[in-house]
C-alpha positions in Angstrom: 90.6 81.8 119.7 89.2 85.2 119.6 88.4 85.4 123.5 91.9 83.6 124.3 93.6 86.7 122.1 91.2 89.5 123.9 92.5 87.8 127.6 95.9 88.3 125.9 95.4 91.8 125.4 93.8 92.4 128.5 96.7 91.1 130.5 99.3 93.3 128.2 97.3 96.3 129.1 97.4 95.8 132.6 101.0 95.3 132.9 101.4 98.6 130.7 99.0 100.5 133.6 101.3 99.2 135.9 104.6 100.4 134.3 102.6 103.8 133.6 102.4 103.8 137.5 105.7 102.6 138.1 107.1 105.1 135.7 105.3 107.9 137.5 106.7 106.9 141.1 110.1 106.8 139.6 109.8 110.6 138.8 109.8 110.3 134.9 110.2 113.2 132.7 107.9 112.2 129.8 105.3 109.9 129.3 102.7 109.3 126.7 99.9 107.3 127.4 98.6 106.9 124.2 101.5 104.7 123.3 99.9 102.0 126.0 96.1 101.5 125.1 95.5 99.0 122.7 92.3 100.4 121.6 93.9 99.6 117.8 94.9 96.2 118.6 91.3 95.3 119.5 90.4 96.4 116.0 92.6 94.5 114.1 91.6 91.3 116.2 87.8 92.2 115.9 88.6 92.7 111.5 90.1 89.6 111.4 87.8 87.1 112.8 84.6 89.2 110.6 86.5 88.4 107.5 86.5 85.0 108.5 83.0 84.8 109.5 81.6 86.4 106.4 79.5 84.3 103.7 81.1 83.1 100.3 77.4 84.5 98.6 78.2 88.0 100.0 81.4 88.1 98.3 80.6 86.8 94.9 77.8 88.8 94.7 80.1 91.8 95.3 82.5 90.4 93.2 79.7 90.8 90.0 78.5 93.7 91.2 82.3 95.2 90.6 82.3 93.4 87.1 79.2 95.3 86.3 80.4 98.9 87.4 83.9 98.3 85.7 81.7 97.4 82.5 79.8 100.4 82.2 82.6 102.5 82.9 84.3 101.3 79.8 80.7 101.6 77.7 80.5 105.3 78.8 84.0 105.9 77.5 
């Protein structure tokens, strides 16, 4: 699913290089290129499938070590 989503991407950001290009030829006034990379919609696909991929142990253990802090914060008060 991951790869299938990436090919996605891929395909969007090739038809936004060639309406950059298009947009150019057609003499446009103002155009920002940051608006068509989707460096940031990488990210969020990469985030997504780690937080699936991540072990249960890994999260309970953080879970008590969160219990732990929160408790001697409240001792030292």
């Amino acid at each position: 699913m991951e790869g299938l989503e990436y090919k996605q991407l891929a395909e969007r950001e090739s038809l936004s290089e060639l309406s950059l290009k298009l947009r150019y030829t057609l003499n446009a006034k103002k155009v920002d290129v940051g608006k068509l990379k989707y460096d940031k919609h990488r990210l969020t696909i990469k985030r997504s499938y780690q937080k699936a991929s991540r072990s249960q142990a890994d999260s309970d253990s953080s879970i008590v070590e969160r219990i732990q802090m929160l408790n001697n914060h409240f001792q030292n008060r």
